[in-house]
N, C-alpha and C positions, 0 to 999 in steps of 0.2 A: 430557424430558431425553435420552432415546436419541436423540432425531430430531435434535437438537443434535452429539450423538456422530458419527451416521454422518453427516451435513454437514460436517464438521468432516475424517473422515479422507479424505472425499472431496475435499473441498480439498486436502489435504495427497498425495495420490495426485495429482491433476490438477496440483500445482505440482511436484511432484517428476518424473513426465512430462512437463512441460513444458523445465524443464532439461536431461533427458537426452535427449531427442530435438532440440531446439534452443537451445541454450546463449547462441546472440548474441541471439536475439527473448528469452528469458527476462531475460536481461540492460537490452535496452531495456526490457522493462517494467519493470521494478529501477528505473531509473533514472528511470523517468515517474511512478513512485512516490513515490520521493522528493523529486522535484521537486514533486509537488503538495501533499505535506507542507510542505515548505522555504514554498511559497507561501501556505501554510494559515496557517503561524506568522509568517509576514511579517504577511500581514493583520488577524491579531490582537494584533499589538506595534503596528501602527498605527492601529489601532481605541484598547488602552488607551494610546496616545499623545494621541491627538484626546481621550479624554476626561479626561484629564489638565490638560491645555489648554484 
C-alpha cells in the first residue's frame, strides 16, 4: 500500500515538472493521450458493432 503511495506522488511530481518546465511537449502528450483513448473507444464501438451484426 505505501509503495502504491509514493509511485503515485511521483508521478504526480514528474507530471507537474513536466508542465512547468515545458508546457508545449506536456501539451503534445495531452493530446496523444487523448487521441489513443478516442481510438481505444472507436475500437470498441466497432468491435460491439461487428457483434451485433
Amino acid at each position: 500500500m505505501e509503495a502504491k503511495k509514493i509511485a503515485l506522488y511521483i508521478v504526480v511530481v514528474f507530471v507537474l515538472y513536466t508542465i512547468i518546465t515545458s508546457p508545449e511537449k506536456a501539451a503534445d502528450l495531452v493530446g496523444i493521450g487523448f487521441e489513443g483513448i478516442s481510438d481505444a473507444a472507436q475500437g470498441v464501438g466497432q468491435f460491439m458493432t461487428e457483434l451485433v451484426n
